[in-house]
N, C-alpha and C positions, 0 to 999 in steps of 0.2 A: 261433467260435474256429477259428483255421484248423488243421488238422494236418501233418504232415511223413509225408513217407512215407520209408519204413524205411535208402532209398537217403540220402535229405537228412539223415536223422539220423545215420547212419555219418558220413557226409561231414561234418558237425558233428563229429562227435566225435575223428575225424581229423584237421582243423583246430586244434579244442583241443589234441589230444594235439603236435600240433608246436608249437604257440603256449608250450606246459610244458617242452618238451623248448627250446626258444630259452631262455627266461627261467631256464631252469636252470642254460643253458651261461653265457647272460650271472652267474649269481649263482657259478659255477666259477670266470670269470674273476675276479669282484670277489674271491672266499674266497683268489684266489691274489695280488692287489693288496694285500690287507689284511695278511695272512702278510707279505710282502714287506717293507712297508711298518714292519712290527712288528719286520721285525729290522734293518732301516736303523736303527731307533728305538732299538734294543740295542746297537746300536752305536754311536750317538752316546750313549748315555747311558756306555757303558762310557768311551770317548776322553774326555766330559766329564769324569769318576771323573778317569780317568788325565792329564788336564791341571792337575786343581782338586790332585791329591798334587804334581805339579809346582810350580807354583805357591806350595805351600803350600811345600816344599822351597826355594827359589829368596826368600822372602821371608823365612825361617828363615836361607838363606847369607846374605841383603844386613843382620838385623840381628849378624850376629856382625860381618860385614864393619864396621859401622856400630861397633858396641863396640871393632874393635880400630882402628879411625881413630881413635876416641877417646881410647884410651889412648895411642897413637904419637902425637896432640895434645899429651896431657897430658907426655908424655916428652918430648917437645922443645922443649916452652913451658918 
């Protein structure tokens, strides 16, 4: 079994410790992608809300619009 002497083992473990410290910064980046991502996502869901009350509005004006063609039909026939 070979051993390490005390030099190669620091130096291991120095290695590691920036190998942890990379993998950390890359999981910061992603924690701040994900965040980000989360409120692009709040936001389309809000705008979706706020288009679907549109819509819903605007399909509410075309059947009154619709009732009173019909009655201006009925009144002119």
């Amino acid at each position: 079994m070979a051993t390490m002497t005390i030099e190669a083992i620091l130096e291991r473990v120095q290695e590691l410790k920036n190998e942890c410290q990379e993998k950390d910064e890359v999981i910061r980046d992603q924690q701040v992608q994900i965040m980000e991502l989360e409120e692009k996502m709040k936001d389309l869901v809000a705008r979706y809300q706020e288009q679907s009350a549109q819509i819903s509005e605007i399909n509410a004006a075309a059947s009154k619009a619709d009732e009173l063609m019909e009655k201006l039909s009925e009144v002119l026939a």
